[in-house]
N, C-alpha and C positions, 0 to 999 in steps of 0.2 A: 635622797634627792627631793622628794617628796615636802617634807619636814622643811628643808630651807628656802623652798620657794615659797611656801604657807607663809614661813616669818619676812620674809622682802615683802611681800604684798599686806604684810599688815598693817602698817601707814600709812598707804594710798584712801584709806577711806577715808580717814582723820586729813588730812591734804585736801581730798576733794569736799567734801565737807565745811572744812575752816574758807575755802573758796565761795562757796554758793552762800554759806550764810548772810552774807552782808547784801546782797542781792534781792534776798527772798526777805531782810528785814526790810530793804528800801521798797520793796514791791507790797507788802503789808503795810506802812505807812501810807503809801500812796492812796491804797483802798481805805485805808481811816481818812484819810482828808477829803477825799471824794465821797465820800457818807459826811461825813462834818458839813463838808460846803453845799451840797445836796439838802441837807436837814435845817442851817441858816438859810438858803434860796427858797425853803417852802414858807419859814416861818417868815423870809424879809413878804412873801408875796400876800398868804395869810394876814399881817399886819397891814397893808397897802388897800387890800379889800377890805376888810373891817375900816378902817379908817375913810375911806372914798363911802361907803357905805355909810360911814357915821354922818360926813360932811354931805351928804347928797338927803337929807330931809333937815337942814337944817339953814336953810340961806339965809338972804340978810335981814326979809322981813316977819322972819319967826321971832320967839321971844328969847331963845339962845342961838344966837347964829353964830355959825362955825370960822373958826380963827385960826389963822398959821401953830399957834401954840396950844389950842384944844385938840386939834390935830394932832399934834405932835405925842399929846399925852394920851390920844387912845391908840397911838403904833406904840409908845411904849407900853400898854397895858398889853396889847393883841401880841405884842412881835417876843413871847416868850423863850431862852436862849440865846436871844441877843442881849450884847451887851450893849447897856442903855448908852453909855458916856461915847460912843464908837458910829452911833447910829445919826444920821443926817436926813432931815424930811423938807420936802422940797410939796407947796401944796399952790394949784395954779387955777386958777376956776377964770373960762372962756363962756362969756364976756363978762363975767362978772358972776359974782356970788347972788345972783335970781334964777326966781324959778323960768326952768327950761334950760338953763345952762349947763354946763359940764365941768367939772371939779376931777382933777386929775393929780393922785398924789406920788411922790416917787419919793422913795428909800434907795439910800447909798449907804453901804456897810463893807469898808474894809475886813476881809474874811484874810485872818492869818494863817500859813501852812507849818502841818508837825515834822513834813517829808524833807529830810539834810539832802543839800547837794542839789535841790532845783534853783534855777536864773533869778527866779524873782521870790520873796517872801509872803507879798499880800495878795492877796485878788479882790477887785471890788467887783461888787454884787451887786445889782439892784433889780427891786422889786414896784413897780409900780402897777396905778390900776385907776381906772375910770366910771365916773358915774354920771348920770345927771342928774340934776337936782330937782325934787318933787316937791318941795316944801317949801 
């Protein structure tokens, strides 16, 4: 009696098992994208500071004064992990590009997910940051 209720019950494991797995892969996926987007969200902010930072000793009447497009080229040097073709820099200086003013840059970076079976594919991130300008 022993012996054949051992063997009924020994495909219940392999059953509950073949169930939870899909679960536990969609719940490890999730923990990689949330590390992923976590790890673009510090590099988009990192990139945003160095860059407001570059622009904030550099106004109009230095001898290189900072430009939507120099800008641009020190978040792609800083924002390492992103991908460059994907990244969008938005650079806004209140009231203008003089000293005492404020230069304020923002990053938008469509962050794609690895996790099947969520609503939405992308999330956009962004990272911005403020300085004034000394120079």
């Amino acid at each position: 009696m022993r012996i054949r209720s051992r063997r009924s019950e020994r495909g219940g494991a392999v059953f509950e098992f073949a169930m939870i797995l899909p679960l536990i892969a969609i719940l490890f996926l999730g923990i990689i994208d949330f590390s992923r987007a976590m790890l673009a969200y510090n590099a988009l902010t990192h990139a945003s500071e160095a860059a407001a930072r570059f622009a904030s000793v550099r106004s109009r009447t230095s001898t290189t004064p900072a430009t939507t497009s120099t800008i641009t080229t020190r978040v792609l040097q800083a924002g390492t992990g992103l991908e460059a073709d994907k990244i969008d820099v938005t650079a806004t200086w209140t009231p203008g590009n003089i000293r005492g003013g404020i230069v304020v840059v923002q990053i938008d970076y469509p962050f794609e997910l690895l996790t099947p079976f969520v609503p939405w594919e992308t999330i956009n991130l962004t990272g911005s940051a403020s300085a004034r300008i000394s120079n």
